[in-house]
Legacy VTK file of the C-alpha trace (Angstrom):
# vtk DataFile Version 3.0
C-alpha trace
ASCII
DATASET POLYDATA
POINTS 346 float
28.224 9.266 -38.934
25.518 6.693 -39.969
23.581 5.349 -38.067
21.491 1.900 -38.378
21.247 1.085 -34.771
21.454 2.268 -31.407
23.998 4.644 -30.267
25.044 4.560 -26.167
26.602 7.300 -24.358
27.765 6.901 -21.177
28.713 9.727 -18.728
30.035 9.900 -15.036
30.435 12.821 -12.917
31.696 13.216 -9.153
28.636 14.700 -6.179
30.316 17.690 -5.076
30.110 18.859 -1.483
28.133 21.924 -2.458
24.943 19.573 -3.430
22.035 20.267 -1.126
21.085 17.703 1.028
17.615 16.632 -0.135
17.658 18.158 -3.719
17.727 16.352 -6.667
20.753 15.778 -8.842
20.759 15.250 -12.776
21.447 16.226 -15.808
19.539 17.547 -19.519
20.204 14.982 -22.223
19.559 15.857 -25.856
20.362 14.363 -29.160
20.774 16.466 -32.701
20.482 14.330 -36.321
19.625 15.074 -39.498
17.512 13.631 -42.054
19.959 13.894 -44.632
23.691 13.878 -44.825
25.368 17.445 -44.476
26.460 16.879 -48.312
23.090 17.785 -49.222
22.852 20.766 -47.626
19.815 19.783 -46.563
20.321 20.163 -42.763
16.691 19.069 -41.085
17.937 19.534 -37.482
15.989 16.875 -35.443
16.094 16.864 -31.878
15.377 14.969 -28.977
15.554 15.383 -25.437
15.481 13.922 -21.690
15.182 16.592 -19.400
15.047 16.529 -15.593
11.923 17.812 -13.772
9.766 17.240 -11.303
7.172 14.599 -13.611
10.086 12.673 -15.367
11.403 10.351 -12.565
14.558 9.493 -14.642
17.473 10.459 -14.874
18.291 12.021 -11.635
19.088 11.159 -8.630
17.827 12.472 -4.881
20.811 13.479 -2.414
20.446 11.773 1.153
18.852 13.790 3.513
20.371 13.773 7.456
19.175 11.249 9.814
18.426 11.882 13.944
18.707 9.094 16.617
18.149 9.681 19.939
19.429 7.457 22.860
20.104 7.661 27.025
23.449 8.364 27.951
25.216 8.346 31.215
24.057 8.681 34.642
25.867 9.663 37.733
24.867 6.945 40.489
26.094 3.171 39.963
23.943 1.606 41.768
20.978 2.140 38.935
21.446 0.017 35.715
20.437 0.635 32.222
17.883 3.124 31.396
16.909 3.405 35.722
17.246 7.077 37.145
16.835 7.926 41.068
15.445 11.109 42.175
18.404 13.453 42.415
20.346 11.715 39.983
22.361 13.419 37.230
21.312 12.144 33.747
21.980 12.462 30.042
20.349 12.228 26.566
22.539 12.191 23.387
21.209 12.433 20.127
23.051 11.993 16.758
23.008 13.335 13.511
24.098 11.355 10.284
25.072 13.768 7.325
26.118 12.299 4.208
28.161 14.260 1.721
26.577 17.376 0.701
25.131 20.732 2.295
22.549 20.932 4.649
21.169 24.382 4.794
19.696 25.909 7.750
20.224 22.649 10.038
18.564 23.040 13.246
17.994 20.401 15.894
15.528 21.054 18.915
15.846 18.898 22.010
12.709 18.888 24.062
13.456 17.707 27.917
10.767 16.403 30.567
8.744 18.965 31.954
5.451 17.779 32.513
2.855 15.992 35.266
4.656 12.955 33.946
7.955 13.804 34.636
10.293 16.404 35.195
13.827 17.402 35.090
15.786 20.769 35.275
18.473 21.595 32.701
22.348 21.327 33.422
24.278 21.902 30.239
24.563 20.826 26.821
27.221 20.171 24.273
28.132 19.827 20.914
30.942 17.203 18.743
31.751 16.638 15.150
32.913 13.621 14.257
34.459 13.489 10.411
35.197 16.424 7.917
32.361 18.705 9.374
32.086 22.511 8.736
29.514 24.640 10.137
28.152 28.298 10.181
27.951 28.296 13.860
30.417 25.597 15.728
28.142 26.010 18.880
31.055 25.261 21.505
28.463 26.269 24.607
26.413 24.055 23.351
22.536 25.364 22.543
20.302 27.422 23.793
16.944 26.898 26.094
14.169 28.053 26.824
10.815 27.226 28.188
12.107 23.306 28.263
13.286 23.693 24.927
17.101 23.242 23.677
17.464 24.761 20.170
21.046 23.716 18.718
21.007 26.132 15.183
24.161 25.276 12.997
23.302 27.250 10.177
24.686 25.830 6.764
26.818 22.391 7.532
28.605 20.974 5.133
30.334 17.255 5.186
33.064 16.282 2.924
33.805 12.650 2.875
37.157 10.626 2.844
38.600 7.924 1.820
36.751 5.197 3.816
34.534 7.465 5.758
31.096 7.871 3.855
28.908 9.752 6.746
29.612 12.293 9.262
28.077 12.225 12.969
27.118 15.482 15.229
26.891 14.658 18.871
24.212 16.639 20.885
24.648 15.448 24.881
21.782 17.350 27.012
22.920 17.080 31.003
19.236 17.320 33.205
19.096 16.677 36.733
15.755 14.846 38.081
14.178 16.649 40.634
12.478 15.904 43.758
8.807 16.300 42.625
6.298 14.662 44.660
4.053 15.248 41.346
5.454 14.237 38.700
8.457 12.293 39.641
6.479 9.117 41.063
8.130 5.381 41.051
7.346 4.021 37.375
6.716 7.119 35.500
9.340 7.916 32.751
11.538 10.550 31.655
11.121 10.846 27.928
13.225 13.073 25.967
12.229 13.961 22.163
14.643 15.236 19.803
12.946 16.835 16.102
14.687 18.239 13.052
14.841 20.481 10.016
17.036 21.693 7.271
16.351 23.636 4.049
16.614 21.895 0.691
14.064 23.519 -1.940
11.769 23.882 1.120
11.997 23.527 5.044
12.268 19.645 5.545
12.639 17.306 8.288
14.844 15.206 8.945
12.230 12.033 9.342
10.060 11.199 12.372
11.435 12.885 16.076
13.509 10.607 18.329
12.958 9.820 21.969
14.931 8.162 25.146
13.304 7.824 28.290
14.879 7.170 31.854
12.416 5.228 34.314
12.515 6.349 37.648
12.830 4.157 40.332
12.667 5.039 44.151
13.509 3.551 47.235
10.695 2.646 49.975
12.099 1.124 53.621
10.033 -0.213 56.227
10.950 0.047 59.803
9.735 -1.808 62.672
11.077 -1.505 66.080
10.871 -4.580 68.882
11.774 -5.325 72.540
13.012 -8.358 74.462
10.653 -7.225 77.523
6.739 -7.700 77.473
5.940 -7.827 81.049
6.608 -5.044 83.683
9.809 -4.206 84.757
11.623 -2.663 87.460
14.683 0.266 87.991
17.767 -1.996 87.172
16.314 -4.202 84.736
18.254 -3.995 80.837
15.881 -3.526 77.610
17.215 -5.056 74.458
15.810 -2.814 71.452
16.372 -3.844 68.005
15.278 -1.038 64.974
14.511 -2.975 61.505
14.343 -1.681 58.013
13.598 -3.849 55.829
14.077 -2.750 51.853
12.374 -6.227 49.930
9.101 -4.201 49.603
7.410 -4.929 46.807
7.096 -0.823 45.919
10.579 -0.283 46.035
12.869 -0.293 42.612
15.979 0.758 43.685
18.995 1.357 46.312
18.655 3.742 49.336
21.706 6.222 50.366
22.005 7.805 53.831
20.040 6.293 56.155
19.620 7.765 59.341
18.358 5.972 62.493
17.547 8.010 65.501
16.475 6.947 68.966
15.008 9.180 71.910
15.138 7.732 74.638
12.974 8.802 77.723
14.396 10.132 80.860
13.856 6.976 82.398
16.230 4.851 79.910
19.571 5.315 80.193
21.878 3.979 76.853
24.104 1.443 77.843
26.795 2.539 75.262
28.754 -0.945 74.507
26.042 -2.610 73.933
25.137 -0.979 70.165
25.330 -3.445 67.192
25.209 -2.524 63.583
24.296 -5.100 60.861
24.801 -3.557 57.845
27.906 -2.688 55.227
29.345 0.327 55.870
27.620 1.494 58.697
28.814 4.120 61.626
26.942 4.976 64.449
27.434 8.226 66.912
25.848 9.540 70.415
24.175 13.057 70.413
23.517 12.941 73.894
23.450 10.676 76.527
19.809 9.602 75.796
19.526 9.877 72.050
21.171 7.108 69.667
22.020 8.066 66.002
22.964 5.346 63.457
24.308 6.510 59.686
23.967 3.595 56.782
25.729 4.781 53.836
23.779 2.849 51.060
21.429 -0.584 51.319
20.348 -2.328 48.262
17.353 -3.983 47.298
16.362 -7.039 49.343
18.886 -6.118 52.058
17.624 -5.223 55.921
19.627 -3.264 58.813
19.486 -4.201 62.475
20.530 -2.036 64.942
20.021 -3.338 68.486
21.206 -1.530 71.795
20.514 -2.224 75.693
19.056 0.167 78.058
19.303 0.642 81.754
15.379 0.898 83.742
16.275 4.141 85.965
15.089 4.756 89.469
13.462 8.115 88.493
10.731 5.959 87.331
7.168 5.989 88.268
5.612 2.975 89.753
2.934 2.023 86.721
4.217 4.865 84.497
5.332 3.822 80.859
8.283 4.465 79.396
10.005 3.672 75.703
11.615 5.370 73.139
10.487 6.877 69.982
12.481 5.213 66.950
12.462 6.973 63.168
14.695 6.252 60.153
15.149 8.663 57.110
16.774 8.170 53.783
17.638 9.853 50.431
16.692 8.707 46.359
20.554 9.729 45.855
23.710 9.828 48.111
24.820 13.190 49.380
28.023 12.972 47.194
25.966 13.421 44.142
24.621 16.418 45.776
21.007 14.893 45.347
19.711 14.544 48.748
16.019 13.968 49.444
15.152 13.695 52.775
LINES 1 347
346 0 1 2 3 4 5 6 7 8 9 10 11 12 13 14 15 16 17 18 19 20 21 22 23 24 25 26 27 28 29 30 31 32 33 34 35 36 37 38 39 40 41 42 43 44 45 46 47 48 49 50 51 52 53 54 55 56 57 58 59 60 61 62 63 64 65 66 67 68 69 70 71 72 73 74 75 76 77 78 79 80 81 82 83 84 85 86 87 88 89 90 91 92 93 94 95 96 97 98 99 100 101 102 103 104 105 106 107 108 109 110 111 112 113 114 115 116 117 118 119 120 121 122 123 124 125 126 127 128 129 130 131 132 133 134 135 136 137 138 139 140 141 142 143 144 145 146 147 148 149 150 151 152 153 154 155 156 157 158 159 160 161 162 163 164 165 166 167 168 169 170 171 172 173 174 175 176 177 178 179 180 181 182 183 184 185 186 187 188 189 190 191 192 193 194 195 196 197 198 199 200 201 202 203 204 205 206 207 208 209 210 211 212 213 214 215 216 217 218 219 220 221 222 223 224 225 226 227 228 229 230 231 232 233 234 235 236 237 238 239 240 241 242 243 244 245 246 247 248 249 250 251 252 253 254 255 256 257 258 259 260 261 262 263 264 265 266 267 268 269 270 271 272 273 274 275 276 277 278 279 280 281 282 283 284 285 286 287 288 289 290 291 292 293 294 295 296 297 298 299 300 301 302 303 304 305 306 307 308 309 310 311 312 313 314 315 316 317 318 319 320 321 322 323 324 325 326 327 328 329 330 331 332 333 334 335 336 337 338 339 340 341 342 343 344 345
């Protein structure tokens, strides 16, 4: 062959699964001529070569590394709304890896949950899901492992093989906390940030780009209660008292709903509870008598801006004093959570 011009060669080859993610992918090219035809026997052997390596930038190529997102998940009481969390409530964190076709070698993800003065959960469970044609050293059914507020999920070698249509592969980490009641660190406003880091092993260790974080905010409920009568003068044995208990939840401090309120009443010896005369404004409210003298009230939930009344008529008895005082003592608790999620406050 003769040549007076340039000669082209053009080669194609398919990535095979067994690439390492992060490693580069090429191939040697060389060229053989002589400076005279073989006819001659005057063979000169020339040679020329492209060769991959780490100062010639062409030709090869640089497999995609994995990718990690991070992002909140679900949480177990309605009544908060996107990334809100009560005290008591049951939350989640899910972070994603993206694997593109190829090997990752020693693939390990850590998941680092709140646990400090600005917040602070307590672990529940974790869990693992592949999504696409995902094999792994270690499956990791239970999920990972933690310690000291740490979650290390360690799938050894993982390998993706795309398919027709399907170009990446996704692993599912979901991390199940719990916030607890911590006077501390679990204040209205702080958040709940949850950072998720990393690594694989290409040549070297690598990471898999900058760590990802999701935060919850917390948000807590704070009632005021106030307590009036119909009767400012002095009254006498026979005379009714009209009491009416307000709480009042359009405080400016509070972020979110309240669950099982309790109103309580004790009223002196010298009051006696006239029984038909208790009214409840509030949705699903129910109300009960401990004893003859001592009124409970139970509010299942009451959201922001909302108030409860309770009012209820008591009898002046004779058994009391000429210029003595008497009154009852009202008090009203509530919980972060309701009792069915198990979160209850006090």
């Amino acid at each position: 062959l003769r040549c007076f011009g340039d000669i082209v060669g053009t080669s194609y080859g398919i990535v095979q699964t067994s690439a390492v993610l992060g490693s580069r992918l090429g191939s040697d090219a060389r060229a053989d001529w002589d400076s005279s035809p073989r006819a001659d026997y005057n063979n000169t052997g020339r040679t020329a070569s492209v060769l991959v390596s780490s100062t010639n930038p062409y030709p090869y190529l640089s497999i995609g590394i994995p990718s990690l997102s991070q992002a909140i998940g679900l949480s177990s009481i309605s009544e908060t709304t996107g990334n809100q969390a009560n005290i008591g409530e049951g939350i989640s964190y899910i972070a994603r890896v993206d694997l593109l076709g190829g090997t990752a070698n020693a693939l390990v993800i850590t998941d680092t949950i709140p646990d400090t003065l600005a917040g602070r959960v307590q672990y529940l469970s974790s869990s693992v899901r592949f999504v696409g044609n995902i094999t792994a050293t270690r499956l990791l059914t239970s999920g990972g492992t933690i310690n000291n507020g740490i979650i290390t999920f360690d799938f050894g070698t993982v390998t993706f093989t795309p398919a027709s249509g399907v170009k990446t592969g996704q692993i599912y980490l979901n991390t199940s906390v719990v916030v607890i009641d911590s006077a501390v660190s679990n204040i209205n406003g702080n958040s709940l940030v949850n950072t998720v880091s990393g690594s694989f092993n290409s040549s070297s260790t690598a990471t898999l780009g900058p760590d990802s974080s999701a935060s919850f905010l917390i948000v807590e409920p704070q009632l005021l209660v106030s307590k009036t009568q119909n009767v400012s003068a002095t009254v006498s044995a026979g005379d009714i008292i009209k009491y009416t208990l307000i709480a009042a939840h359009n405080t400016p401090t509070s972020t979110s709903a309240a669950f099982d309120l309790v109103f309580e009443d004790d009223l002196t010896p010298d009051l006696q509870l006239i029984q038909n005369s208790i009214n409840v404004t509030a949705p699903g409210a129910s109300y009960s008598i401990v004893t003859g003298s001592t009124l409970r009230v139970l509010v299942t939930r009451v959201l922001l801006g909302s108030q409860v009344y309770v009012s209820y008529n008591c009898i002046v008895q004779s058994s009391a004093s000429a210029g003595s005082q008497i009154g009852s003592d009202g008090k009203l608790t509530w919980d972060s959570s309701p009792q069915s999620n198990g979160g209850v406050t006090g």
